[in-house]
FIMI-92437 format. One record per residue (C-alpha): x, y, z; residue in one letter. Coordinates in steps of 0.1 Angstrom, whole numbers, padded with zeros to 4 digits, always signed. Layout:
BEGIN
XYZa...
//
This chain:
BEGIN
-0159+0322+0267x-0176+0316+0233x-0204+0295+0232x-0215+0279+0200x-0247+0263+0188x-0253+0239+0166x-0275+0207+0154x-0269+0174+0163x-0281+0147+0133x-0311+0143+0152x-0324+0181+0146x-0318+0192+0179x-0305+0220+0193x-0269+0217+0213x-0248+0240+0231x-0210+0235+0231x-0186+0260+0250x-0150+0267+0244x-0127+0289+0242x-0123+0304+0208x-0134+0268+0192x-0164+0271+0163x-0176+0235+0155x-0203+0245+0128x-0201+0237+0093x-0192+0262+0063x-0168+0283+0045x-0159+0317+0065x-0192+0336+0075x-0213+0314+0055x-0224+0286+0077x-0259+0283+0071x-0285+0264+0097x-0294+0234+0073x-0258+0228+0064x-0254+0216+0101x-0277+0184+0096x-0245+0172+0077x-0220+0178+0108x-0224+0142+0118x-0196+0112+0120x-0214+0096+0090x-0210+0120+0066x-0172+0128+0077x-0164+0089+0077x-0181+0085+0039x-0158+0118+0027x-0123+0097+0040x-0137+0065+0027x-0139+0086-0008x-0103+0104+0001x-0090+0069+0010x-0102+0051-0017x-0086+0075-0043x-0050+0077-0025x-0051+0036-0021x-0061+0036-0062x-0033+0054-0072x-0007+0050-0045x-0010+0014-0040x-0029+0005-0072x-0020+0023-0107x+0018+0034-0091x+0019-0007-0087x+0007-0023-0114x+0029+0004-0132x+0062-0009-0120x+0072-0035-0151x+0063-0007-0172x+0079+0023-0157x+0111+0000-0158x+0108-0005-0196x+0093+0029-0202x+0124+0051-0185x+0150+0021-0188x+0155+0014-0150x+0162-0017-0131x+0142-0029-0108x+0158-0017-0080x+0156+0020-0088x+0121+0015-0094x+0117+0004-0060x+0131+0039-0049x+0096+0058-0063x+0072+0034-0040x+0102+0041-0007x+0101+0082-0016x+0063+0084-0007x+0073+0060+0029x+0105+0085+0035x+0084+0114+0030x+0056+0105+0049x+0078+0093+0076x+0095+0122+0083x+0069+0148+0078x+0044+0125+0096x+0056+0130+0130x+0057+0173+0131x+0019+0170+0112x+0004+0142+0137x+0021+0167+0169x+0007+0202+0155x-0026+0183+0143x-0035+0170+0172x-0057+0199+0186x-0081+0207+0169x-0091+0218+0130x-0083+0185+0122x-0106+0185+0090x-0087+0210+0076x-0059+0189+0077x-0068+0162+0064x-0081+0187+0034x-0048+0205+0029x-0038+0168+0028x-0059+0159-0004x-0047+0192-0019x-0009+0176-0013x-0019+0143-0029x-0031+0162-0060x+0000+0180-0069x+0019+0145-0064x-0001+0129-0088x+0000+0159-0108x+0036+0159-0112x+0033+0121-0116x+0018+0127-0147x+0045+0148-0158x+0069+0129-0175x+0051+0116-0205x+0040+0154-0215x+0074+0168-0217x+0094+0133-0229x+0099+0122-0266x+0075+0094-0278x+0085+0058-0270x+0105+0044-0297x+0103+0009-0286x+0079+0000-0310x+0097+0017-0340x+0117-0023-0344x+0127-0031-0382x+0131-0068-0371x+0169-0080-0387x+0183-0110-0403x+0218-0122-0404x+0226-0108-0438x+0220-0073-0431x+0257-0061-0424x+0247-0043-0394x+0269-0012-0383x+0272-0012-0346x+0248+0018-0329x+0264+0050-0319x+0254+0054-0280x+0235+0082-0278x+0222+0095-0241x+0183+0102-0238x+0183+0111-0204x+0152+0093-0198x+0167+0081-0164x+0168+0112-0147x+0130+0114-0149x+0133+0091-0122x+0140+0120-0101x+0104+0138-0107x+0084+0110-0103x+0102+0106-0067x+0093+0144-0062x+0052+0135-0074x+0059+0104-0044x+0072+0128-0017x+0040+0153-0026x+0019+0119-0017x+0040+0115+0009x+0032+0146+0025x-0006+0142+0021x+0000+0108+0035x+0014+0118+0062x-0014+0137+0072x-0041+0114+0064x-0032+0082+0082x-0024+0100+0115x-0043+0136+0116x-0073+0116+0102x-0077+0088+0121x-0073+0104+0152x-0105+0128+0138x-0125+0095+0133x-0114+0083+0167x-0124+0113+0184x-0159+0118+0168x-0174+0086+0176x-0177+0060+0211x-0145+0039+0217x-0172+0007+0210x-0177+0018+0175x-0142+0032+0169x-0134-0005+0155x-0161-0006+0131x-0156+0028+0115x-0120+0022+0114x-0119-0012+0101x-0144+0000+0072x-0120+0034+0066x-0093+0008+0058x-0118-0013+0039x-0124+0016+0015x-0085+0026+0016x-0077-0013+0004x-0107-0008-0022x-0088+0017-0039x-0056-0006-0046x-0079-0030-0062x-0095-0005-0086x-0064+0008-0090x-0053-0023-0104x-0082-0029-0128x-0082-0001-0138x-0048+0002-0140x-0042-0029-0160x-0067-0013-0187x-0050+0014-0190x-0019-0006-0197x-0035-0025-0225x-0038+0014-0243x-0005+0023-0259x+0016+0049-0241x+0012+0078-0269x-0020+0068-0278x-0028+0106-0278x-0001+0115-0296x+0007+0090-0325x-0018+0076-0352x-0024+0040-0335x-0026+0024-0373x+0011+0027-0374x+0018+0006-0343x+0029-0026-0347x+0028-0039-0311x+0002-0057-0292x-0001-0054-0251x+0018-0093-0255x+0046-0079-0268x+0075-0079-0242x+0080-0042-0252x+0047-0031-0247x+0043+0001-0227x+0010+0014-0220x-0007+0043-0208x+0004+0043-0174x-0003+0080-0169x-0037+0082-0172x-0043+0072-0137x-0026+0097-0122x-0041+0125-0141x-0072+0113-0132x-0069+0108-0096x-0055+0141-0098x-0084+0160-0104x-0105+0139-0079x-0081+0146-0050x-0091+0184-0054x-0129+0178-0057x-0127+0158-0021x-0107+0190-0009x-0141+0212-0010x-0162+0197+0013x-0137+0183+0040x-0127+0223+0043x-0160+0230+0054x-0161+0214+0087x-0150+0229+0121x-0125+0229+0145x-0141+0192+0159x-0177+0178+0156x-0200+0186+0176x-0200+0151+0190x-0166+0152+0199x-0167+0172+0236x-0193+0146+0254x-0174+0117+0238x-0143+0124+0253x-0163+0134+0285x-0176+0096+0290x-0152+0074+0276x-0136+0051+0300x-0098+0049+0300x-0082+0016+0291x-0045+0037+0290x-0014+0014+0300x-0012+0013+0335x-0038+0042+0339x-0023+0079+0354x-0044+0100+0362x-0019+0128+0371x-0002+0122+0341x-0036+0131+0320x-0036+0162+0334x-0004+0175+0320x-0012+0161+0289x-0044+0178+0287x-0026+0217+0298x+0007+0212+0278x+0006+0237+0249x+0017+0225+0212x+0053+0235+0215x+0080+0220+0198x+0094+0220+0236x+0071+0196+0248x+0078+0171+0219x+0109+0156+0234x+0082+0150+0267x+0057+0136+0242x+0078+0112+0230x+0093+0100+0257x+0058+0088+0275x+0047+0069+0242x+0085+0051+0244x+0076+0039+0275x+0047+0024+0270x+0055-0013+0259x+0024-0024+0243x+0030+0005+0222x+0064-0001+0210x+0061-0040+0204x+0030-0028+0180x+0050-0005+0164x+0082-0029+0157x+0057-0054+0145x+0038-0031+0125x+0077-0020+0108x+0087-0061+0102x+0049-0063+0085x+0056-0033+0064x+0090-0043+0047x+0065-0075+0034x+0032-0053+0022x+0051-0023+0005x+0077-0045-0014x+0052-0075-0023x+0024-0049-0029x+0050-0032-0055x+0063-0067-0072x+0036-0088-0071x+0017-0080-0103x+0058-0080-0113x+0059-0116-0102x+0027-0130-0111x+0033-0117-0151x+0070-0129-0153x+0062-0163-0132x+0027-0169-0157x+0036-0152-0187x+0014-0127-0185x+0012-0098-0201x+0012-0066-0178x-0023-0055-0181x-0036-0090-0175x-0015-0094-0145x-0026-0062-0127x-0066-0073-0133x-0055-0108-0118x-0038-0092-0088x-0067-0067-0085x-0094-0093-0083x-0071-0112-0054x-0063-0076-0036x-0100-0061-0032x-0121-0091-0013x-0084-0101+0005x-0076-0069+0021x-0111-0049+0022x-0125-0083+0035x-0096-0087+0066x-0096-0050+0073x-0134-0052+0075x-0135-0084+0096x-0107-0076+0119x-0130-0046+0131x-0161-0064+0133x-0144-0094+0152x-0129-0064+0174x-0170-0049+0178x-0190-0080+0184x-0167-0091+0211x-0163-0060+0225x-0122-0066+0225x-0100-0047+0243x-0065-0039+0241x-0053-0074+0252x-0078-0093+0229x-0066-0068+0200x-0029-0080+0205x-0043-0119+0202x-0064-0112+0168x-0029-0099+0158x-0006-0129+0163x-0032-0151+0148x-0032-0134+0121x+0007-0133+0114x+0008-0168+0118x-0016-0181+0094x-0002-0159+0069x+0032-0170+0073x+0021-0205+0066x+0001-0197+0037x+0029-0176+0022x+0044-0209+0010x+0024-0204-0022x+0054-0189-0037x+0073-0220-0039x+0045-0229-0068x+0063-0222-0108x+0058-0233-0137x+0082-0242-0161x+0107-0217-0169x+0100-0210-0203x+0134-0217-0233x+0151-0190-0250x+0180-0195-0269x+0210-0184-0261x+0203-0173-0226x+0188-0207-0206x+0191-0232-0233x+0218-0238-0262x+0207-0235-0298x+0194-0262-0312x+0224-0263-0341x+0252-0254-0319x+0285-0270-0318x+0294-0249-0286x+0282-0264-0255x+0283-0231-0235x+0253-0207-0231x+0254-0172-0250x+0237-0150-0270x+0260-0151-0292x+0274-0188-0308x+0292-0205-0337x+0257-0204-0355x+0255-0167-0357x+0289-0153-0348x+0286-0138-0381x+0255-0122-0385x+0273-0092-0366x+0240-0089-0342x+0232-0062-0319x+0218-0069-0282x+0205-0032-0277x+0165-0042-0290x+0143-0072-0281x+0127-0084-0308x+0113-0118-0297x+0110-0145-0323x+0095-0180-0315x+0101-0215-0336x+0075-0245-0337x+0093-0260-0304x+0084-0233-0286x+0118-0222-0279x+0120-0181-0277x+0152-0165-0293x+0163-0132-0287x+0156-0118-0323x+0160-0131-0359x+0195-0122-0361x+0198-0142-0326x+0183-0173-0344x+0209-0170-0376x+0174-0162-0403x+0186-0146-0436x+0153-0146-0450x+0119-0127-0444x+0090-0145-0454x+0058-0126-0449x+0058-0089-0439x+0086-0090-0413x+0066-0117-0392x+0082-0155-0403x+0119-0159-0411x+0132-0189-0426x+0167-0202-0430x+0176-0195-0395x+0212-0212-0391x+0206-0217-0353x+0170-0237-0355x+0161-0271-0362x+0139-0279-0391x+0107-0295-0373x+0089-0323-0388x+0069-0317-0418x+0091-0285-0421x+0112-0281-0453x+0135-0254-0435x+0141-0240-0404x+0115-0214-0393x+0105-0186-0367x+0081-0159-0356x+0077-0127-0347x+0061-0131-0312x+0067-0141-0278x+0059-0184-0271x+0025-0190-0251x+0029-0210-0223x-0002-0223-0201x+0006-0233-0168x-0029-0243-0148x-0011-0236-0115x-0022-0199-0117x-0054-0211-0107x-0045-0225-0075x-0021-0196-0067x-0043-0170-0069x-0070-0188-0042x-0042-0190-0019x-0026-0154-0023x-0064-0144-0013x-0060-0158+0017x-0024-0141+0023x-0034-0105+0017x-0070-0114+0044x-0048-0124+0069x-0023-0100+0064x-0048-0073+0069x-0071-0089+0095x-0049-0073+0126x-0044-0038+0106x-0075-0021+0126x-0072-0045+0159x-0036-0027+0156x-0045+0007+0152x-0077+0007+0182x-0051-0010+0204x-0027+0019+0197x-0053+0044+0205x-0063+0029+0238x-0033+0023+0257x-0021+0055+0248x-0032+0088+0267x-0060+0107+0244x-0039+0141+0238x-0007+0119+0229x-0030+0096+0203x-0024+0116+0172x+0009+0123+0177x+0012+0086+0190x+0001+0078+0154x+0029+0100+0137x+0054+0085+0152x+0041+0050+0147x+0040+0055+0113x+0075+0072+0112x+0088+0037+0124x+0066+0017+0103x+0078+0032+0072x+0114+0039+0082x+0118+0006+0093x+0099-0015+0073x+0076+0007+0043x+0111+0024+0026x+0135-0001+0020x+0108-0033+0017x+0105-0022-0022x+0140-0017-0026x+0147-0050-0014x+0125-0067-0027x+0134-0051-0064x+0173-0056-0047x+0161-0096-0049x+0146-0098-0082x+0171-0077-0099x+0193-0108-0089x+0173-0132-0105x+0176-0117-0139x+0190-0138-0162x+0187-0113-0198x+0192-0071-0192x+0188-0048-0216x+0214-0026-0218x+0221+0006-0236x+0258+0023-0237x+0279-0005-0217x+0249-0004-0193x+0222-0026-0180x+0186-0006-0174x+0158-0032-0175x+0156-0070-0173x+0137-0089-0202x+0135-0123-0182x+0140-0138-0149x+0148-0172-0135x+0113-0187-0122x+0129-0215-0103x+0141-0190-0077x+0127-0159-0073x+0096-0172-0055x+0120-0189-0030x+0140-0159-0026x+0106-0139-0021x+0093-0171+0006x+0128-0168+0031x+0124-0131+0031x+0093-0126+0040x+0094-0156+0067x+0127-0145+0078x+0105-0108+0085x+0072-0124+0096x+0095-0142+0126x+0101-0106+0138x+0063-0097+0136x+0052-0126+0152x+0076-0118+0185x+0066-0083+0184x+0028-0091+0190x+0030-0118+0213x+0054-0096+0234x+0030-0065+0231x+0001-0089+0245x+0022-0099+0271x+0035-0075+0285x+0003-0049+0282x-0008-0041+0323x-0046-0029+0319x-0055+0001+0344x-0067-0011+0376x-0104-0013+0383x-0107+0016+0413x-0129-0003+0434x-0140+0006+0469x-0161-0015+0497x-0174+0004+0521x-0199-0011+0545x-0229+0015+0554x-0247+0021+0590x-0276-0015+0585x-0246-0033+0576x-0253-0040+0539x-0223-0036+0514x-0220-0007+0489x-0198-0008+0461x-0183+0025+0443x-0168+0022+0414x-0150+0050+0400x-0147+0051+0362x-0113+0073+0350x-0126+0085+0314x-0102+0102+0287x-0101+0135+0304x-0092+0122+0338x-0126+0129+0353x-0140+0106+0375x-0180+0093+0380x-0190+0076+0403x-0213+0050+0401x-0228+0037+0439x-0242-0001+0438x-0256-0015+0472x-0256-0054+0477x-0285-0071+0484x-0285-0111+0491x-0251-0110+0481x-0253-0095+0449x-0241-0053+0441x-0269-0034+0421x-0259-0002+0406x-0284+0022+0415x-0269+0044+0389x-0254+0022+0362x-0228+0031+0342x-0207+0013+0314x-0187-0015+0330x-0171-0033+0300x-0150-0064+0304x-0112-0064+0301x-0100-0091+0278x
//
């Protein structure tokens, strides 16, 4: 037997034996004496909070706020952009499971290491597409008037599409660092520090993992306000502005970026050992609260070897555990409403505003870091300073889903769809009472429907382009058109007139939506850590980590890979203009306000009523292990009380209290919680 030494964060001087297993801190050989002051919990936790922050900025922040712009960038709907955000769930899901069973020994750091290395190549190959791709030639518009004899475009394939297919590669890579991350390193947080404070450094993990999202999205949204080749093309000769409906911004920078900063967090979480050094006496005195407590059971768990034979056996004790599977279901239902709303929401908040993309993301930013940091960081506090168990954990849970079911009805808030000609509203000198692009007012301009090119009149009604809007005259510098056969001359107007830009609409109910979508995303992340620290207590300890793979195998099977691509599935549907190229439609230019939040609202309730069932059935139906409680009465006749405590190895202590005047005193006192 091997016995290592090593220094606990007070300076002191610890022994721990086992076989084979080195807990000291280094690289190889090199594990010097003062780089064991940093083997502590507080140092590992602040290394995932930095890991977690990065993967939640580009993962659920920049790959986000980069939806709209992807769409228009690589001419996708909104459904096949949808797929990117499932490939990372898919990924993750199935990998999960074999990482969280062969990583749930020991050398878990090293995992969760080779995990950041994963997340680096993803976003390396993220990044990808704009190197090797031709520059955008969205902004290279000539805007056209109806006297231009236009000769119909010759279809010509780009095969920008296809690099759909390597930025679902760069999500699988995140998917396989995912995998590892939110299984293999929880469980190495879990097992470094007392089950009381296991809550607290969880909830402030996922604190830091939903900081990320929100600097993703700031940051993100900045990026999107610099123009896609800005390193590449000589920005005096682009004509756009970030309001310009065919805007496309820099939405690469972010991955390249959290590229590099993946690999730096690599280094260090390499360097720590098989466990910490504070690992063997925790598991030596926590007390079980496993569903209906085996003690026999624990034993095998603890002498089984990792086998891919004793999977099957693995998976069939978490399956019959109930608490477990109603948390798991629940968590599935919740995840079909966070992955496709975190996806479409800075999507739905610039379409339903009139926003431009950049704003947008800062907007949804500001909402997403207090909302979710704030409800992952109070649901573990709330879990700490009432010392909840796994019955109290379920309640926090159901509370949570639903308040945020009834503040969800935010979404039936719109404002007024805005007018475009041709598309929601006839033209203004029309003789045809139908809606289309194309009408008796400029049937003969011979317009093509290939390029936006947004033009505005003084009414504030949008037209498709100046062809659209029947102008056969350029005023200034390709920016006003006059003569447009299918607009109204205004008052004080001699003729009829538009502009080159999209209408500005102000709608003041932004400022009441946002408030409320706060308190949707705190809610919907209060139960996140009560979740997880119920998961890892009624479950045996050496079927935790694995217990978290398949959890999250479910979660994002069932809920995390297709919630995007129904949710894109839904507001593909309410598109009302497409852009289409060859025959085909790729992106949509505008959507119908009046019901996509509607759509959005019976979705997610008809979900939430699935989540809701799942946690109140996983509270009731959760048996806590029986207190083993002996009274035995000794020779004077006075009552003595043993209470055996079971803790996570399937030891027992035993703790001997003798009455007196009717009360039991523990001569040795040991830690007898309450079981809520």
């Amino acid at each position: 037997m091997d016995t290592n030494v090593t220094d606990d964060p007070g300076g002191n001087e610890v022994n721990y034996s086992g076989p084979g297993l080195d807990v000291r801190c280094g690289y190889g050989k090199c594990k010097p004496r003062w780089l064991q002051k940093l083997n502590n919990s507080k140092l590992l936790l602040a290394l995932l909070c930095s890991f977690t922050t990065v993967q939640g900025f580009v993962l659920n922040g920049v790959n986000n706020v980069n939806t709209s712009t992807i769409e228009r960038r690589f001419q996708l709907p909104s459904s096949r952009v949808g797929t990117i955000s499932s490939a990372y769930d898919f990924a993750a899901a199935i990998i999960g499971v074999l990482t969280s069973y062969y990583g749930s020994r020991r050398h878990k750091a090293r995992w969760v290491s080779m995990s950041a290395i994963s997340f680096g190549a993803g976003s390396f190959m993220m990044a990808l597409p704009h190197f090797v791709t031709d520059l955008y030639k969205g902004g290279d518009i000539i805007y056209t008037t109806c006297n231009n004899n236009h000769a119909p475009e010759v279809c010509r394939e780009d095969g920008l599409q296809n690099y759909l297919y390597v930025l679902i590669l760069g999500q699988c890579l995140h998917g396989l660092g995912g995998a590892i991350l939110y299984t293999v390193g929880v469980g190495l947080i879990d097992d470094s520090v007392p089950s009381t404070s296991s809550p607290l450094y969880l909830g402030i993990l996922y604190g830091f993992a939903l900081l990320g999202p929100g600097i993703g999205y700031i940051v993100g949204g900045q990026f999107l306000n610099i123009y896609v080749d800005f390193n590449r093309v000589d920005m005096a000769s682009v004509r756009m502005t970030p309001a310009d409906p065919r805007w496309v911004g820099a939405w690469w920078l972010g991955f390249v970026l959290s590229c590099g900063l993946f690999w730096i967090i690599a280094i260090p979480l390499f360097a720590f050992g098989a466990e910490l050094p504070s690992a063997k006496s925790i598991r030596d005195t926590r007390v079980s609260q496993t569903y209906k407590d085996d003690r026999r059971l624990q034993n095998i768990i603890e002498n089984e070897t990792i086998s891919i034979r004793d999977l099957p056996s693995s998976l069939y004790r978490l399956l019959r555990n109930p608490t477990y599977v109603c948390i798991t279901l629940a968590g599935a239902a919740e995840g079909i409403i966070t992955s496709g709303t975190a996806t479409f929401l800075p999507k739905f908040i610039q379409n339903q505003y009139s926003l431009s993309s950049g704003y947008a993301a800062i907007l949804t930013g500001i909402v997403v870091v207090p909302g979710a940091a704030g409800g992952n960081f109070v649901g573990g506090l709330v879990c700490k300073c009432l010392k909840l168990k796994v019955k109290g954990m379920t309640r926090v849970s159901f509370i949570g889903c639903l308040l945020t079911s009834l503040f969800f009805a935010v979404l039936f808030l719109r404002c007024e769809q805005s007018k475009m000609a041709g598309v929601n509203h006839q033209y203004s000198n029309s003789s045809d009472d139908g809606i289309s692009l194309t009408s008796p007012c400029n049937s003969e301009c011979s317009c093509q429907s290939e390029l936006y090119e947004p033009v505005c009149d003084s009414a504030g009604v949008r037209y498709f382009s100046s062809c659209y809007a029947g102008c056969s005259t350029t005023v200034t510098s390709g920016k006003v058109f006059s003569n447009c056969s299918c607009v109204a001359i205004q008052p004080g107007q001699n003729v009829s007139m538009v502009t080159a830009e999209t209408c500005q609409s102000d709608c003041s109910l932004l400022y009441v939506f946002l408030p409320v979508m706060f308190l949707v995303i705190f809610f919907t992340f209060l139960p996140s850590t009560p979740n997880d620290s119920a998961i890892m207590r009624c479950i045996h300890d050496g079927d935790r980590t694995f217990g978290m793979g398949v959890k999250w195998f479910i979660i994002r099977m069932c809920g995390s890979v297709p919630g995007p691509i129904l949710f894109g599935a839904i507001t593909d549907a309410n598109c009302t203009l497409w852009s289409e190229k060859c025959g085909e439609k790729t992106s949509c230019w505008l959507y119908t306000n009046n019901t996509l939040g509607q759509n959005y609202f019976f979705l997610i309730i008809g979900v939430k009523s699935f989540s809701f069932v799942f946690f109140l059935l996983a509270h009731l139906l959760y048996v806590a292990p029986k207190s083993d409680v002996e009274h035995v009465f000794s020779d004077n006749g006075k009552q003595e009380v043993n209470i055996h405590i079971i803790n996570g190895n399937g030891l027992v202590a035993d703790n001997t209290g003798v009455s007196s005047d009717g009360n039991s005193v523990l001569t040795h006192p040991g830690t007898i919680e309450t079981r809520l």
